[in-house]
Every structure is written in structure tokens, then in C-alpha cells.
Backbone bond lengths (Angstrom), bond angles and torsions (degrees), N, CA, C in turn:
res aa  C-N    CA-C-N  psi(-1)  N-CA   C-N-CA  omega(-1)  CA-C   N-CA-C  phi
1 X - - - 1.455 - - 1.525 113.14 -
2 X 1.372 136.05 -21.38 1.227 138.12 176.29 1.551 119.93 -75.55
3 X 1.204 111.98 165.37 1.604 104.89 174.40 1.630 82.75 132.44
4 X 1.442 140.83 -12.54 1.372 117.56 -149.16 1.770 92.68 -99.24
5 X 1.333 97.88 -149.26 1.571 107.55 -177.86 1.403 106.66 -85.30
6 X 1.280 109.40 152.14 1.878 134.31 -177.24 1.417 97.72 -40.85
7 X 1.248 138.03 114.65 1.462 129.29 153.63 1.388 103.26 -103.67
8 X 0.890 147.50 -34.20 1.794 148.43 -170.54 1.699 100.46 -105.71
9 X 1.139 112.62 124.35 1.493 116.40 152.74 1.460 115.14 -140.15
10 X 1.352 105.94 152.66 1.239 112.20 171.41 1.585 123.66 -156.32
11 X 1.281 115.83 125.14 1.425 109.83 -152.40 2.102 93.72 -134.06
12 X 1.302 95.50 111.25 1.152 109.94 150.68 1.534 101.53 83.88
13 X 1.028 122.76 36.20 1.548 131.12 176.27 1.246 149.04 -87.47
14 X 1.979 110.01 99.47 0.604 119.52 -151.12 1.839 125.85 -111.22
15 X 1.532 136.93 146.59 1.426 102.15 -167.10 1.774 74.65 -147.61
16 X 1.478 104.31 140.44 1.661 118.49 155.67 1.477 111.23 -103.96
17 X 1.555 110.05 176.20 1.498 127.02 167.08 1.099 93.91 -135.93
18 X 1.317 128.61 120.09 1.735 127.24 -168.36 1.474 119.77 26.74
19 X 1.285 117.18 -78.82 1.681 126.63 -162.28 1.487 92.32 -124.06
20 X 1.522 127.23 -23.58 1.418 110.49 179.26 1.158 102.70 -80.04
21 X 1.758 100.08 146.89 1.520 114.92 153.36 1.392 132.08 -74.82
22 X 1.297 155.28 67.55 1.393 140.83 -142.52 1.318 103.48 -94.53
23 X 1.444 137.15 -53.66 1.628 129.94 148.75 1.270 133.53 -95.26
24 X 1.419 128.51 147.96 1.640 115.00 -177.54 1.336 94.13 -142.74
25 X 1.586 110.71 134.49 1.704 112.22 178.82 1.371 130.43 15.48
26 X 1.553 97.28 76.71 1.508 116.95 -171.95 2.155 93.74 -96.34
27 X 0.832 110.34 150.26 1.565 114.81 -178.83 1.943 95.12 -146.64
28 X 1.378 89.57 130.57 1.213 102.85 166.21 1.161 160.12 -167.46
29 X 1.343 148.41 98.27 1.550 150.00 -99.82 1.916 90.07 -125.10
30 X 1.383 109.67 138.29 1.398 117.39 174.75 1.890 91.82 -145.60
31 X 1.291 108.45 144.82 1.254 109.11 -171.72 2.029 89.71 -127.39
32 X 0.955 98.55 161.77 1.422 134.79 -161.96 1.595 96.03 -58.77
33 X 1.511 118.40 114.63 1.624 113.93 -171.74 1.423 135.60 68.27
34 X 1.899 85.16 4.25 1.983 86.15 174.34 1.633 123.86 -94.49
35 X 1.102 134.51 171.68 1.142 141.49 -121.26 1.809 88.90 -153.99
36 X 1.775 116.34 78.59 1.527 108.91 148.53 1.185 119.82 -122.21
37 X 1.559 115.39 -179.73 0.855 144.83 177.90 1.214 103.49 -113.41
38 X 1.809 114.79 163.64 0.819 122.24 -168.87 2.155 87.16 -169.16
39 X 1.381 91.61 122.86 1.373 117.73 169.86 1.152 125.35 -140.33
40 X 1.966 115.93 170.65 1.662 127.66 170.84 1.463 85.33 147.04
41 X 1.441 74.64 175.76 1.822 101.56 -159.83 1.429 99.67 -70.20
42 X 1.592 117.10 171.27 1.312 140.73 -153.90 1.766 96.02 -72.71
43 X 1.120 131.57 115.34 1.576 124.54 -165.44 1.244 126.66 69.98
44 X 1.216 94.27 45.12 1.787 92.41 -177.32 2.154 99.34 -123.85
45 X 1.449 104.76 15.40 1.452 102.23 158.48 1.924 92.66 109.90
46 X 1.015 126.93 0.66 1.748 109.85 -173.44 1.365 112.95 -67.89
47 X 1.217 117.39 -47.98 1.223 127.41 177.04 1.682 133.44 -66.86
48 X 1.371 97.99 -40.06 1.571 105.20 166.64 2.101 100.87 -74.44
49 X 1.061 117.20 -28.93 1.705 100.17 165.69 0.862 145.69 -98.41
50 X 1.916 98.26 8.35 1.641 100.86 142.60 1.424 119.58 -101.61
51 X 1.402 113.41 1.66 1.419 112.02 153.67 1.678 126.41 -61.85
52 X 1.863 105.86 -20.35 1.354 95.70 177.89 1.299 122.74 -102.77
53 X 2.129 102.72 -11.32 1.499 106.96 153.60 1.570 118.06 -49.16
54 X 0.905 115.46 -50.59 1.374 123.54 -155.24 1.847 116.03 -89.59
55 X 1.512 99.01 -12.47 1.407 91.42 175.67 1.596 109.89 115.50
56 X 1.152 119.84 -54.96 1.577 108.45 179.62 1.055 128.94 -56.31
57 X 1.736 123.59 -11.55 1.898 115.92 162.38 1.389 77.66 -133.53
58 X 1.044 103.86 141.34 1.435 149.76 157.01 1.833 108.79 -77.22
59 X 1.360 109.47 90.82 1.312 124.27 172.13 1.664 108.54 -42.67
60 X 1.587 109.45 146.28 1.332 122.59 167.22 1.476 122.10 -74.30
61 X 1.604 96.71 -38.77 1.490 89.33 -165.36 1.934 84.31 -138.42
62 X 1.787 95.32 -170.51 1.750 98.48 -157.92 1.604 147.39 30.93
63 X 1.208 103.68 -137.02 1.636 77.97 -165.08 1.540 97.80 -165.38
64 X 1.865 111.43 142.67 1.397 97.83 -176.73 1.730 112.47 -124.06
65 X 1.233 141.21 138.14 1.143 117.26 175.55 1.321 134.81 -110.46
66 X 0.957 157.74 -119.92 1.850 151.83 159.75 0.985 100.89 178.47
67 X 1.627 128.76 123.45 1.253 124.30 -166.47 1.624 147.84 36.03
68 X 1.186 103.50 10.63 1.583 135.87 -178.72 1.822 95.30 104.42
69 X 0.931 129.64 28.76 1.682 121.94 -179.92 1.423 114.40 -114.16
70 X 1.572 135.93 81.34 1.230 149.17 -157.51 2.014 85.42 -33.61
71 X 1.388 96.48 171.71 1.951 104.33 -179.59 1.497 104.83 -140.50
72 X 1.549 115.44 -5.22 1.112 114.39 176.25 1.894 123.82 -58.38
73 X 1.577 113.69 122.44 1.384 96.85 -170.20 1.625 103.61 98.30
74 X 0.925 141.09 -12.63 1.803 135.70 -162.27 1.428 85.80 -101.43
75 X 1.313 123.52 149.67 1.685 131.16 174.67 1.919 88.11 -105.96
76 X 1.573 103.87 158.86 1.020 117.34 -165.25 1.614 114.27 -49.54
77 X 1.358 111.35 -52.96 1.591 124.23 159.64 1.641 107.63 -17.61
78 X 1.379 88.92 -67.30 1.995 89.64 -169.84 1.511 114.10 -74.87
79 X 1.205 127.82 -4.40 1.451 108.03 170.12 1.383 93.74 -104.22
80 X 1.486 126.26 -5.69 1.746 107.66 172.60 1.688 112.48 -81.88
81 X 1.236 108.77 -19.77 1.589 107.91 153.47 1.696 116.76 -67.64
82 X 1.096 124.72 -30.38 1.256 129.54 176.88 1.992 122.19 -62.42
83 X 1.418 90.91 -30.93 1.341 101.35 166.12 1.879 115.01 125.09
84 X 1.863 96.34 8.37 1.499 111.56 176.98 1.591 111.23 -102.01
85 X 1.041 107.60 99.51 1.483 114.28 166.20 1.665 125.71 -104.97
86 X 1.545 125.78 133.62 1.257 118.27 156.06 1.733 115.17 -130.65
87 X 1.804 92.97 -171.30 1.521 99.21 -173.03 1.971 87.26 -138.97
88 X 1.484 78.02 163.83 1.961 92.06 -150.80 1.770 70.42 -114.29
89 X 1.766 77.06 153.84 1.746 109.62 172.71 1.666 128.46 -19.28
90 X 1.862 76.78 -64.91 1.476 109.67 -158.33 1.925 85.40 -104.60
91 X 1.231 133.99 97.92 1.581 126.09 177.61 1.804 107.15 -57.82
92 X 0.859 105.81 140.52 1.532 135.62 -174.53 1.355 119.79 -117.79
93 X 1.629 113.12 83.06 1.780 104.51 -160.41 1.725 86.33 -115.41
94 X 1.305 116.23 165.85 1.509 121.87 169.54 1.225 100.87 -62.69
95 X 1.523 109.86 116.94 1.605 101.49 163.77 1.346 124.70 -47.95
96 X 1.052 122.18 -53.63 1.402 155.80 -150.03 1.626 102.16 -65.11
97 X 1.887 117.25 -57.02 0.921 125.98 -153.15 1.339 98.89 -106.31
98 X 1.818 117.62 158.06 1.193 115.61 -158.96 1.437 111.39 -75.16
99 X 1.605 141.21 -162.32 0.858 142.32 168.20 1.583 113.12 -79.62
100 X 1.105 122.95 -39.15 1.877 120.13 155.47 1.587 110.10 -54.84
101 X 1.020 115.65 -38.26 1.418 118.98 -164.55 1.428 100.14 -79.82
102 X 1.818 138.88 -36.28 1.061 129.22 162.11 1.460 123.38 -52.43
103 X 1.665 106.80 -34.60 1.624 90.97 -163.79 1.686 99.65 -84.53
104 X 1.760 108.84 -7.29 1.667 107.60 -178.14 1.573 109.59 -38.57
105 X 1.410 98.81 -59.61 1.263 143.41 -162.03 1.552 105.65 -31.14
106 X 1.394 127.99 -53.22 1.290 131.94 174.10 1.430 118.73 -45.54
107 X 1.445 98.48 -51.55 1.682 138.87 -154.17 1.536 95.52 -67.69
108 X 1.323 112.20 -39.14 1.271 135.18 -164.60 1.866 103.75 -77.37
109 X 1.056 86.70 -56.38 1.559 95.69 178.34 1.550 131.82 -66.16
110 X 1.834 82.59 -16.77 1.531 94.92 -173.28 1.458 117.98 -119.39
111 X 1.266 104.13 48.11 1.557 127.27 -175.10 1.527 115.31 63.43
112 X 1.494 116.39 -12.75 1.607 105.56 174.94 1.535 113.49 -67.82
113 X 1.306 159.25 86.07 1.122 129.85 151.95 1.396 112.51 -108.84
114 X 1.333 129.25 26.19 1.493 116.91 130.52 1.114 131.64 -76.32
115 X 0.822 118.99 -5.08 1.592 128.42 -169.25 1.216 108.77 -143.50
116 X 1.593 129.80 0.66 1.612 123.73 144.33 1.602 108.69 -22.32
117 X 1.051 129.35 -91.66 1.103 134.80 -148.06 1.507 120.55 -51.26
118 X 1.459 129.52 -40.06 1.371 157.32 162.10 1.592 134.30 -49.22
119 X 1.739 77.92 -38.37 1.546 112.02 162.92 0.989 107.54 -77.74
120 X 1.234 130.56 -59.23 1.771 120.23 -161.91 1.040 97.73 -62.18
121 X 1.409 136.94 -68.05 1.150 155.58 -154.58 1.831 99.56 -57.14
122 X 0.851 123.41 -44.61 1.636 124.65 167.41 1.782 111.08 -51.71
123 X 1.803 99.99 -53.47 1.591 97.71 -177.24 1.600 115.22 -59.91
124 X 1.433 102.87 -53.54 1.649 116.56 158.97 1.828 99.25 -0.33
125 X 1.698 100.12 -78.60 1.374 123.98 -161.94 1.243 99.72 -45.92
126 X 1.782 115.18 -45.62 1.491 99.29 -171.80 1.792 151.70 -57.39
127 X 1.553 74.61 -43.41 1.579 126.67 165.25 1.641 103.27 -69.83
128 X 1.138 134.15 -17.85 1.486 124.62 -178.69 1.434 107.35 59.69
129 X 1.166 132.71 51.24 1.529 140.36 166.59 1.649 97.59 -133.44
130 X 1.340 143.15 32.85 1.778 135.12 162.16 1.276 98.20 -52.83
131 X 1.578 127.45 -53.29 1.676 124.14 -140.96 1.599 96.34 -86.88
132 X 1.586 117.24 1.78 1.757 113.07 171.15 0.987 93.71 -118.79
133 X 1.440 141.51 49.18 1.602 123.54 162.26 1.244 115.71 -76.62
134 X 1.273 124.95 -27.02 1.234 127.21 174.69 2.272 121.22 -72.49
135 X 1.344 90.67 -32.98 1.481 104.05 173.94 1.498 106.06 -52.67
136 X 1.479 104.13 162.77 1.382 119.97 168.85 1.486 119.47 -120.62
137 X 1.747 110.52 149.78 1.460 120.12 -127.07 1.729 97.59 -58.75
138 X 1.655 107.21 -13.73 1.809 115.90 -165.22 1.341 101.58 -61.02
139 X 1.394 112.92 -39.13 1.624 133.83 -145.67 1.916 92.29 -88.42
140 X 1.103 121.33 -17.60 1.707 108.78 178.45 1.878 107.68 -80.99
141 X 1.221 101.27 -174.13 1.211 109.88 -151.61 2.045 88.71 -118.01
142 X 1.434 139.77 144.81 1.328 118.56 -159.86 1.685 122.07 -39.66
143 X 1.982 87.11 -49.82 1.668 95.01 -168.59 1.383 106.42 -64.39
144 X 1.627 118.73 -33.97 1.615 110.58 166.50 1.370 115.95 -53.85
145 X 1.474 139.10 -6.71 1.075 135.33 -176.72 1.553 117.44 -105.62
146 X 1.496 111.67 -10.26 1.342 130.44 171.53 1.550 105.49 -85.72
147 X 1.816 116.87 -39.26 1.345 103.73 175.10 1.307 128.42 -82.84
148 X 1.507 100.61 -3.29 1.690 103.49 173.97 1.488 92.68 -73.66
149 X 1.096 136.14 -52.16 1.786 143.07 -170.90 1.250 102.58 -37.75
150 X 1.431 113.75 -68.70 1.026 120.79 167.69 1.748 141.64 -20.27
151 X 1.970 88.24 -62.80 1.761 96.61 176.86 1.428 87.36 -69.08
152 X 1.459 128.16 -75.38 1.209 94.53 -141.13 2.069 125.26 -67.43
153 X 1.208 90.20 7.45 1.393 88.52 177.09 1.948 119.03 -85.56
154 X 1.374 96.55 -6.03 1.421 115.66 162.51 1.384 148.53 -90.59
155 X 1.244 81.27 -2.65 1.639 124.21 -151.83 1.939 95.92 -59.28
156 X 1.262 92.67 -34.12 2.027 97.06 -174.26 1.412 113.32 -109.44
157 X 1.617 89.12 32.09 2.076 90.58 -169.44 1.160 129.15 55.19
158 X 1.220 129.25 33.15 1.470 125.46 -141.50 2.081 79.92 -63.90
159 X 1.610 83.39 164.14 1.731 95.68 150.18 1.101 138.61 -94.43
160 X 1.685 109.95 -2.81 1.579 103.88 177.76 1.710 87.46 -144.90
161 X 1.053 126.65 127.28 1.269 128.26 167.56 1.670 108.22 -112.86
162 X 1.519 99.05 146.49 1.867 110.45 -176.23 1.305 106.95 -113.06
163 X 1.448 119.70 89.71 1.501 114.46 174.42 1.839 100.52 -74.11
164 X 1.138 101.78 117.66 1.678 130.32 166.69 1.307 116.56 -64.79
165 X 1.620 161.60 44.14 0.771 154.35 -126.16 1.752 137.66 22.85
166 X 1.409 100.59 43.06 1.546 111.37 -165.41 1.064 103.46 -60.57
167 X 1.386 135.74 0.79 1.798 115.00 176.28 1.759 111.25 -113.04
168 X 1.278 99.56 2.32 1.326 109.35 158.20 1.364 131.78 -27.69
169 X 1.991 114.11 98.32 1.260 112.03 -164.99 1.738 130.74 74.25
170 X 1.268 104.96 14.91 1.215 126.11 171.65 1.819 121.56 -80.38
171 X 1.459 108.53 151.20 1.457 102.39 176.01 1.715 92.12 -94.67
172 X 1.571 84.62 158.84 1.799 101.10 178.04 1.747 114.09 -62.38
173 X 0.863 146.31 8.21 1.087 163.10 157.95 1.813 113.77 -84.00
174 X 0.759 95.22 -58.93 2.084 123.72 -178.87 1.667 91.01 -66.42
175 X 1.078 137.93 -73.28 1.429 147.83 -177.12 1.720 113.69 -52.53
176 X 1.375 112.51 -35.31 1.675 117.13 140.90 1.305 127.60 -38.57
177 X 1.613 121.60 -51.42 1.800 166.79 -135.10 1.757 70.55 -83.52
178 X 1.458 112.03 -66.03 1.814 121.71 -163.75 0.865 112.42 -51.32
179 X 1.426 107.61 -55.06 1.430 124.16 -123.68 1.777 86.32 -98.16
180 X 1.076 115.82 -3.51 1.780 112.97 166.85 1.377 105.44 -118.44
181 X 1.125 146.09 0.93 1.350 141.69 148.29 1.430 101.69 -69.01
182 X 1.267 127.13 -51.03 1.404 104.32 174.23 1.179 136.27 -98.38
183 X 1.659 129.23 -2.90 1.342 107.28 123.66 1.620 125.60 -10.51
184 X 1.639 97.08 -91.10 1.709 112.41 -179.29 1.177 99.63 -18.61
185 X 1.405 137.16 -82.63 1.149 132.02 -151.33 1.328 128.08 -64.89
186 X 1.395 108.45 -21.76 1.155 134.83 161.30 1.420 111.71 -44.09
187 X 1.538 100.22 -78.72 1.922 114.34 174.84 1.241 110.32 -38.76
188 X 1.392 120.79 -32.56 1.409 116.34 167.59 1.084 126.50 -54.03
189 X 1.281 135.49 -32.06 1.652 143.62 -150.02 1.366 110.85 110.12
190 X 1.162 149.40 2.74 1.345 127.70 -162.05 2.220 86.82 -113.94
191 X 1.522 88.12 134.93 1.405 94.24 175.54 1.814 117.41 -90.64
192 X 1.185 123.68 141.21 1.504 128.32 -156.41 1.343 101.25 -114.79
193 X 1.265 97.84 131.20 2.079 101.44 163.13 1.343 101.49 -119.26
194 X 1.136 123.90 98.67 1.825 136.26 163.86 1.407 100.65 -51.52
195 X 1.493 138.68 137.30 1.334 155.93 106.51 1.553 129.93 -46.89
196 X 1.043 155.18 37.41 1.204 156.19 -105.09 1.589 110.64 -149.34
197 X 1.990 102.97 126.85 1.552 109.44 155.82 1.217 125.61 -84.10
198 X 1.307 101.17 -11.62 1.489 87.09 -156.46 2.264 96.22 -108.52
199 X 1.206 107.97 125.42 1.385 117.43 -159.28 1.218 92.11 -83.70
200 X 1.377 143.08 -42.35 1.500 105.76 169.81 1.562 137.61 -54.08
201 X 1.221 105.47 -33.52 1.551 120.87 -175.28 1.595 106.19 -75.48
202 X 1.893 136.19 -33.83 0.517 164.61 155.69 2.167 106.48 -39.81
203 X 1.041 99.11 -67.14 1.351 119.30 -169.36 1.662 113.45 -63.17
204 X 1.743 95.89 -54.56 1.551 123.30 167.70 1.861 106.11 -45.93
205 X 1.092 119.07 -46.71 1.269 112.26 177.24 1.126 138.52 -113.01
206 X 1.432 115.49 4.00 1.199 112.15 -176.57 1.511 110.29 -98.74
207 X 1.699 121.74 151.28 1.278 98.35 165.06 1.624 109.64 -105.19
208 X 1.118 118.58 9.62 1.218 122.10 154.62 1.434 119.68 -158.87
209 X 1.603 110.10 155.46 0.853 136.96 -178.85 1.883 141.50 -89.06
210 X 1.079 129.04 122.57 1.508 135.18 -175.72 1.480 106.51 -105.37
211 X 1.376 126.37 104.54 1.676 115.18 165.99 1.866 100.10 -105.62
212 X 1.712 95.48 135.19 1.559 108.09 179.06 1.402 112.86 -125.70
213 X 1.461 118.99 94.32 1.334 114.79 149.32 1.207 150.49 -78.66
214 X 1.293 133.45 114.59 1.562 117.33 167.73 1.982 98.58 73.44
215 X 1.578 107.06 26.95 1.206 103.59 153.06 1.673 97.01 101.15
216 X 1.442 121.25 -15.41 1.629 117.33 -170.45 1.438 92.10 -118.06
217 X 1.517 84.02 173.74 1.599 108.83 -171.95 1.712 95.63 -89.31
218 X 1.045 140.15 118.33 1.391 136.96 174.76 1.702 123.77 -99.28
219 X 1.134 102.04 -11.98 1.411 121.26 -160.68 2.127 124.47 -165.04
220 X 1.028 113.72 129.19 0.927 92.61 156.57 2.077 108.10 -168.59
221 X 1.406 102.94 149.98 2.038 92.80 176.32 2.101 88.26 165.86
222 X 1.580 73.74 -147.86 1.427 76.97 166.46 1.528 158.48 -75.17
223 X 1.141 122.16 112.05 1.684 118.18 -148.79 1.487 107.94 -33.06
224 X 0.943 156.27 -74.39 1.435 148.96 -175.00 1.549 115.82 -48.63
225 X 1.340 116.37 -58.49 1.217 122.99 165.04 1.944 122.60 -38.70
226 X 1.440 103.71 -34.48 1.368 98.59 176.21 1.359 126.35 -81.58
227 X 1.944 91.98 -39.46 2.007 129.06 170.47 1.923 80.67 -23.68
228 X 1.620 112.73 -78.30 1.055 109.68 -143.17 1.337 114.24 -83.07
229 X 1.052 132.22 15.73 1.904 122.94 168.41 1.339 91.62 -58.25
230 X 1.688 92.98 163.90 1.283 114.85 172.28 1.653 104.52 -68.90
231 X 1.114 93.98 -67.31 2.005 104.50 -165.64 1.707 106.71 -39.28
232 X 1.764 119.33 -33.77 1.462 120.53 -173.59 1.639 84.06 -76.29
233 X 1.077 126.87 -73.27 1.240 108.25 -153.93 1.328 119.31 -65.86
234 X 1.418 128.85 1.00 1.756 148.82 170.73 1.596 88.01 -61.95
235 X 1.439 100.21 -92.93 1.440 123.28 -171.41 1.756 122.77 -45.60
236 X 1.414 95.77 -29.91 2.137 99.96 -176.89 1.327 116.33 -104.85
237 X 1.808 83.91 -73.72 2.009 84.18 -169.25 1.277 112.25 -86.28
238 X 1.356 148.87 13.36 1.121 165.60 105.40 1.701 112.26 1.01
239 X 1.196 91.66 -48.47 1.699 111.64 179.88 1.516 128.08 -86.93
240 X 1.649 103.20 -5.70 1.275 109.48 -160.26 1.627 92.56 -95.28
């Protein structure tokens, strides 16, 4: 699916916590329907830089854009209208509200509510959770709770979606379950940034690769080709 025009950039991105450094001149190019990954050890910056893709920290330094449309300043809401959507570690569904009623919820927020309902119920389909729309989020099973994350994090088509470690705690079977839903969605058009421990699932889909240590970019090309440097396997799987 890649090859098209730049939709993700990011040039020179940088974020502190008082005196810590957590990213330093990160640069980074995602093109329209491509398919990375992005790994490194536990604190080595993945997560705080898709916190600044996505809006919840507000980077110190550089600059990111979406389709040529700077994002600096946009709260997470407004670049998920823009066409940037993700899903967090730990999924976070309304307890309360049903599993249709979670994925409303986006739809709702994001000017669809004629077509809330039609919509969810389509993403439902995608994700293979329709026949629990009515259930509540307690009543799914984990990976059913990763594919609710999922729909509703799709819910507005985004064009680039950030799976956050969605196979987190998964059986090897279940982590398959993902890892072809997002393909699919992929084949669709929507371009993917994997977060990922687990290096097969990681490897299996990406066609390229990001390794981040200690806040820098250390690496990046083709998944095998990177697997095997010395310094990735010093700094990552070394650790595993």
C-alpha cells in the first residue's frame, strides 16, 4: 500500500519533563498507506511520540504535519477529525455504555450523528464484534476488548491509525486475530504505525521499521535488515 504522497511528517521532535530528555530530534516521514513499526526498550521514548503525534503532549521542539496541515496546537479531538486516530495500551471503553454505544461515541463527537448508528454497526462488522453490540465492555473477552479499541478508533476512517501496543497480553492465536484486522484495514487505505513487543507480529507487518532508544532514533529501513545490526540487537533484543 505505500509508495503514495507524505501524509505523516515529522521533523526534529523534541519533548522534556523538567530536566529529562525523553525525545531529541526525532524526524519522520510516513507516506500514504504504509505499514511501520516502531520499537525499543521499555522508556526509550515510543510512547511519549505518539503522545505528540496524537495530541496529548505537546512537543517542545520541531514540528509535525498531516497531510501538509502543521498539528501544532490541535487537541487530540481535532486531529482525529483531521484523519489521525489511535488506540492506547490499556483500552478504555465506557463501562457503562454498550459496545454500539462506545463506537457511537466518536461518530457523535465528530459531527456524524446521522449516521452514528450505521457506522458503528459497520465498524462492529469489521472488527468481528456486530453479534456483542448490545453487550457491555465487562462482558467481552480481552482481545474482544482490543477490537472494540480498535472499531471505535476507526470509527472516522482516519488515514493513519497508531495501534499502541494492541496485542498486549494476548495469546499467539489472538495476536494473529490483530494482526489481520490490521492488515485489512490497511488494504483499505488507512496507513498504520504499530507500537509493538512482540517481534514477530511487529516484523510480520511492518514494511518498515523505527528503533528508539533512550529518546533517539537509532535505526530505521527494512524490518530484518534493521532486526540484525549490531547496535539494535545491543540496545533491544539483547534485553528481551
Amino acid at each position: 500500500m505505500s509508495g503514495g504522497e507524505v501524509l505523516l511528517r515529522a521533523e526534529g521532535v523534541g519533548k522534556r519533563f523538567g530536566g529529562f530528555v525523553a525525545l531529541q530530534g526525532i524526524d519522520l516521514e510516513l507516506r500514504a498507506g504504509e505499514r511501520l513499526g516502531l520499537i525499543g526498550p521499555n522508556g526509550s521514548g515510543k510512547s511519549t511520540f505518539v503522545n505528540c503525534l496524537s495530541g496529548d503532549f505537546a512537543a517542545h521542539d520541531g514540528r509535525v504535519t498531516l497531510a501538509g496541515q502543521p498539528l501544532a496546537g490541535l487537541k487530540p479531538h481535532r486531529r482525529a477529525r483531521l484523519g489521525l486516530a489511535r488506540t492506547f495500551q490499556l483500552p478504555q471503553p465506557f463501562a457503562s455504555l454498550s459496545v454500539l454505544e462506545n463506537v457511537r461515541v466518536p461518530l457523535l463527537f465528530g459531527g456524524e450523528a446521522a449516521a452514528a448508528t450505521p457506522r458503528a454497526l459497520e465498524c462492529l462488522e469489521e472488527v468481528e464484534l456486530a453479534g456483542k453490540a448490545a453487550r457491555l465492555p465487562r462482558e467481552l473477552t480481552q482481545v474482544e476488548q482490543r477490537r472494540l479499541e480498535l472499531a471505535r478508533a476507526i470509527a472516522l476512517r482516519p488515514r493513519l491509525l497508531i495501534a499502541d501496543e494492541a496485542m498486549a497480553g494476548l495469546s499467539h492465536a489472538e495476536v494473529d486475530q490483530i494482526l489481520a484486522l490490521l492488515l485489512r484495514l490497511n488494504a483499505a487505505g488507512t496507513a498504520v504505525i504499530m507500537i509493538e513487543h512482540i517481534m514477530r507480529a511487529v516484523t510480520e507487518f511492518s514494511e518498515r521499521l523505527l528503533v528508539f532508544v533512550a529518546g533517539r532514533k537509532i535505526a530505521e529501513g527494512a524490518p530484518r535488515a534493521v532486526l540484525a545490526l549490531p547496535e539494535v540487537e545491543d540496545a533491544y533484543l539483547g534485553r528481551q
